[in-house]
Backbone as CSV, one residue per row, in Angstrom:
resi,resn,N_x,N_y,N_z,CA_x,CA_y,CA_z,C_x,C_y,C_z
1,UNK,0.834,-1.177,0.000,0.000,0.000,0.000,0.875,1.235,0.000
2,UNK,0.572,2.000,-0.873,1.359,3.461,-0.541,0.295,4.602,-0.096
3,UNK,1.001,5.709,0.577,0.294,6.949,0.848,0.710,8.225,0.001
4,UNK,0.810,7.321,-1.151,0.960,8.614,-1.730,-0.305,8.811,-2.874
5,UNK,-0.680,10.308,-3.305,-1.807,10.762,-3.703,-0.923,11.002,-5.130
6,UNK,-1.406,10.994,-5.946,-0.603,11.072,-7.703,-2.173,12.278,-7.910
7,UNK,-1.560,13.278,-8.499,-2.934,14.258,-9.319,-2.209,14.282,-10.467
8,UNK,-2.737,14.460,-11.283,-2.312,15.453,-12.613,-3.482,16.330,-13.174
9,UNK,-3.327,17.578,-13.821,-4.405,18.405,-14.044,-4.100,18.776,-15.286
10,UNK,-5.145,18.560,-15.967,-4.988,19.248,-17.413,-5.531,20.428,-17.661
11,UNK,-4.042,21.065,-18.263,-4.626,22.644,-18.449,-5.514,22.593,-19.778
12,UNK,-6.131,23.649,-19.585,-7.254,24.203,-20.555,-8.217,23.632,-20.986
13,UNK,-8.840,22.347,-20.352,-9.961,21.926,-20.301,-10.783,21.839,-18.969
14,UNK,-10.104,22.032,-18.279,-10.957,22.697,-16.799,-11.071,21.212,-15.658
15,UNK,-10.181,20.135,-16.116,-10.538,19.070,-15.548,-9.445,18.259,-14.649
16,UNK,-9.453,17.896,-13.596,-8.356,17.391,-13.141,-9.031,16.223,-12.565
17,UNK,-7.693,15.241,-12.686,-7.766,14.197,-12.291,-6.501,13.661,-11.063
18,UNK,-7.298,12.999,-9.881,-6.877,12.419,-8.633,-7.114,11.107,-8.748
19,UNK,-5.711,10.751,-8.390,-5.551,8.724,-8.513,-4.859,8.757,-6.624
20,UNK,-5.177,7.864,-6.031,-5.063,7.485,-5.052,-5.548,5.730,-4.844
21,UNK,-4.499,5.510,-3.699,-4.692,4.393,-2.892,-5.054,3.874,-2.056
22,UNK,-6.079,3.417,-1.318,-6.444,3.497,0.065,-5.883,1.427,0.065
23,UNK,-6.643,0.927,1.557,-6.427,0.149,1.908,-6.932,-1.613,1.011
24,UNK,-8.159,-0.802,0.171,-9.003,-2.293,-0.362,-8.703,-1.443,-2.145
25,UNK,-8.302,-0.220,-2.262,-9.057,0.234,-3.417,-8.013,1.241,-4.937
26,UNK,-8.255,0.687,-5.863,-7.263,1.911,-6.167,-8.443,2.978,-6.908
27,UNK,-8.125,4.152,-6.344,-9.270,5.103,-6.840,-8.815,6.447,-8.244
28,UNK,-9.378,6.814,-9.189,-9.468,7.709,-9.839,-10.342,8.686,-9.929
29,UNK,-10.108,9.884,-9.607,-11.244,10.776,-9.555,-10.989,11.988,-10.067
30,UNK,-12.498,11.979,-11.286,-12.250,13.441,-11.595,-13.057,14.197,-11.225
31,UNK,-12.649,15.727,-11.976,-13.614,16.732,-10.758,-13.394,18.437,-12.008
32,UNK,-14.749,18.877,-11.997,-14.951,19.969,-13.138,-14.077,21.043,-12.584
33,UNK,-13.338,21.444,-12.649,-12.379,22.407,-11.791,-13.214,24.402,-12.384
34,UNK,-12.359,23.799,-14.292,-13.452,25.199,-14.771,-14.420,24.577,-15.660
35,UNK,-15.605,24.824,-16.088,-16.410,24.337,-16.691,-16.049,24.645,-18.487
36,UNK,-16.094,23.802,-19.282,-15.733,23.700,-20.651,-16.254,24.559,-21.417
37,UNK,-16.376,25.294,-22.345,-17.206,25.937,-22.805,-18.228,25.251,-23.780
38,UNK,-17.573,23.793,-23.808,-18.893,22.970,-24.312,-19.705,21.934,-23.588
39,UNK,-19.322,22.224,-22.362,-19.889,20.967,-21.505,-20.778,22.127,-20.436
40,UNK,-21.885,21.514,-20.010,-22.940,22.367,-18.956,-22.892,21.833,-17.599
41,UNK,-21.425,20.979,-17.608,-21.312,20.607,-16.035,-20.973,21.395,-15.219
42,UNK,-20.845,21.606,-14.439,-20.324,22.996,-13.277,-19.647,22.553,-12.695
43,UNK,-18.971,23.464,-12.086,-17.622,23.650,-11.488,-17.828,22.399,-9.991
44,UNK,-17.322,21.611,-9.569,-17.486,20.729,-8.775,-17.776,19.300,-9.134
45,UNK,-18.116,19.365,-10.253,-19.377,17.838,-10.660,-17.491,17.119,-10.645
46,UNK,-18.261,15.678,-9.955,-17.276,14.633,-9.870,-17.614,13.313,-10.567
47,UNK,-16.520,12.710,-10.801,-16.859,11.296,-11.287,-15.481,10.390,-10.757
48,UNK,-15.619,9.344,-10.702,-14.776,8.550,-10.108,-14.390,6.878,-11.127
49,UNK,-13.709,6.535,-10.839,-13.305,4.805,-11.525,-12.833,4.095,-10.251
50,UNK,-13.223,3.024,-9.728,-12.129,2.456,-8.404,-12.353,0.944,-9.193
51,UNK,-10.937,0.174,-8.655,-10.815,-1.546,-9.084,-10.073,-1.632,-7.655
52,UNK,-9.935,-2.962,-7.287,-9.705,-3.582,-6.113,-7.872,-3.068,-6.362
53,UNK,-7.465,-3.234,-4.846,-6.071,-3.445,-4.727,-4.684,-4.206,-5.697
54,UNK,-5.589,-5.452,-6.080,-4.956,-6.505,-6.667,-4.685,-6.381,-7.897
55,UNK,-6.065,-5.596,-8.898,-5.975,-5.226,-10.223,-6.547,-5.887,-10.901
56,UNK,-7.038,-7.117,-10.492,-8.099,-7.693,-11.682,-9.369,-7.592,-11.545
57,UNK,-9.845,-7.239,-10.684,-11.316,-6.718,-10.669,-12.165,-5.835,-12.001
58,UNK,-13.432,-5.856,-12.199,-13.561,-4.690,-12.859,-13.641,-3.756,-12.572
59,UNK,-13.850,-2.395,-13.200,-13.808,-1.461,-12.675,-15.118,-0.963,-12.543
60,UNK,-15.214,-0.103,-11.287,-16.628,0.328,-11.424,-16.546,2.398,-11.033
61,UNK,-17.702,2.748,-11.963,-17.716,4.205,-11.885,-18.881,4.574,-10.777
62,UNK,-18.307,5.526,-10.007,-19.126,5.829,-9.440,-19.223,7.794,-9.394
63,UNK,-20.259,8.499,-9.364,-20.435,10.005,-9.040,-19.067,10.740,-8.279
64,UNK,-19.008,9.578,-7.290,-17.390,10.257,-6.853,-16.600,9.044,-5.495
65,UNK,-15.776,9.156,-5.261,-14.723,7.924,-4.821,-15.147,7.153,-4.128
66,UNK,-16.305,7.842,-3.085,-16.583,6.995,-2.469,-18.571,6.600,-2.706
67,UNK,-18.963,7.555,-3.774,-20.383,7.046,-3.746,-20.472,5.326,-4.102
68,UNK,-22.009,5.474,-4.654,-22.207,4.159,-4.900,-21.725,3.959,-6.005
69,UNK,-21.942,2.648,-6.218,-21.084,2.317,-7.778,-22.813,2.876,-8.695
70,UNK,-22.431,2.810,-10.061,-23.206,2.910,-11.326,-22.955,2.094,-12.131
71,UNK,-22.029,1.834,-12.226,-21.618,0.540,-13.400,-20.094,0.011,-13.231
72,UNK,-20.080,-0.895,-14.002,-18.861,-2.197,-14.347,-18.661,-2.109,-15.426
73,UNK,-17.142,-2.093,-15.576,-16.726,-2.582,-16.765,-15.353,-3.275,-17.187
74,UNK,-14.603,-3.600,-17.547,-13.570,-4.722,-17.797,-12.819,-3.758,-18.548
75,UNK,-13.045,-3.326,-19.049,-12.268,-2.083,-20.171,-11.869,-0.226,-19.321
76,UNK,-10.876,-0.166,-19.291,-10.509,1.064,-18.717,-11.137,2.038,-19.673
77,UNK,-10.711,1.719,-21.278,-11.370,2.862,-21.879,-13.278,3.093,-21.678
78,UNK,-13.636,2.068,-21.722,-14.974,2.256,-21.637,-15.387,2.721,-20.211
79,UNK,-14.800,2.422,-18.839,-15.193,3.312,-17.750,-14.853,4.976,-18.117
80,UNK,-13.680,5.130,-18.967,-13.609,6.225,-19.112,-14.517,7.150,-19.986
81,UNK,-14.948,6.275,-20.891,-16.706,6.753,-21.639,-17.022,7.305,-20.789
82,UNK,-17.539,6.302,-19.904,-18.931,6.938,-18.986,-18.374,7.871,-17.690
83,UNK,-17.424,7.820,-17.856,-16.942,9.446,-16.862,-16.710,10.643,-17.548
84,UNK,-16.740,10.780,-18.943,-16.539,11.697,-19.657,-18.361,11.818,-19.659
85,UNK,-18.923,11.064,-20.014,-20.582,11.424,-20.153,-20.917,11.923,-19.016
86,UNK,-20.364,11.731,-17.866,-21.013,12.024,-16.352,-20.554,13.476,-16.349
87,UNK,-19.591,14.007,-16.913,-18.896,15.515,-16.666,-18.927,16.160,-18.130
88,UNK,-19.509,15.489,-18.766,-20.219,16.165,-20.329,-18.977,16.581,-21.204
89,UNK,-17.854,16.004,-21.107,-16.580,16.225,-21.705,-16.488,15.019,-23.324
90,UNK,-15.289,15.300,-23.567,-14.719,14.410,-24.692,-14.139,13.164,-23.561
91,UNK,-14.126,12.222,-24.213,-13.125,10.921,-23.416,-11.316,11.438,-23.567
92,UNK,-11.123,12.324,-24.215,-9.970,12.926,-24.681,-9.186,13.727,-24.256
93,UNK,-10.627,15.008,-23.414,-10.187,15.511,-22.503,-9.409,14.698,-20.965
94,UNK,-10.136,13.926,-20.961,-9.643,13.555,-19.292,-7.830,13.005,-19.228
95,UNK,-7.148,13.675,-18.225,-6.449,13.493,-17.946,-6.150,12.329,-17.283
96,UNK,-4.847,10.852,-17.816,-4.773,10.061,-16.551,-3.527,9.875,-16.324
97,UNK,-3.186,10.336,-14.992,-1.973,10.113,-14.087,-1.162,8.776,-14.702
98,UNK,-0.338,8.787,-14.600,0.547,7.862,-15.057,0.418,6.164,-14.252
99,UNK,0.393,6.759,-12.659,0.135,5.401,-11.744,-1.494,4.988,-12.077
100,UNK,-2.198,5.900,-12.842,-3.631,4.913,-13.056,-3.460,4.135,-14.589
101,UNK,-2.329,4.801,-15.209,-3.057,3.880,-16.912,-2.811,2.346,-16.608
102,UNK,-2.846,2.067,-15.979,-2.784,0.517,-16.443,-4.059,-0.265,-15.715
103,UNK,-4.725,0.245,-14.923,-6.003,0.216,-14.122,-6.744,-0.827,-15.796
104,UNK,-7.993,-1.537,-15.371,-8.861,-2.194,-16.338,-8.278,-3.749,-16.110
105,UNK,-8.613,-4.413,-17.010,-8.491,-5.847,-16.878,-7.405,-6.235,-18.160
């Protein structure tokens, strides 16, 4: 387990992304920092990806790190679909930290 928190933030699409580790979970979370000028999400709206410790789990998205889940999926890119739909972005925009790309099955 580490305590360390990995962010990376991408400039000029208003979106940053937080990868962290807790004890059962590895978590990704993004969060509308400035709102896009093509997206009508507001400043705060979150979305999240978490898979188990181990790494083969699927992944599941949830509103934010620790809500409930919304869905499963086996494919990193496709959780990342539906977190780009949750924050009304491109899948293109979202930024991912280096310690999350390998997250998915």
């Amino acid at each position: 387990m580490t305590d360390e928190t990995v962010t990376a933030e991408e400039h000029g699409n208003g979106i940053r992304a937080t990868y962290d580790e807790t004890e059962t979970e590895r978590r990704l979370e993004f969060s509308v920092v400035t709102p896009d000028a093509e997206s009508s999400a507001g400043a705060g709206t979150t979305a999240a990806i978490a898979q188990n410790r181990e790494g083969y789990a699927m992944l599941k998205v949830r509103p934010t790190a620790d809500g409930d889940e919304l869905e499963r999926y086996y494919g990193f890119d496709m959780a990342l679909d539906h977190v780009a739909e949750l924050l009304e972005v491109s899948p293109g925009a979202l930024p991912v930290p280096e310690a999350a790309a390998d997250m998915g099955m």
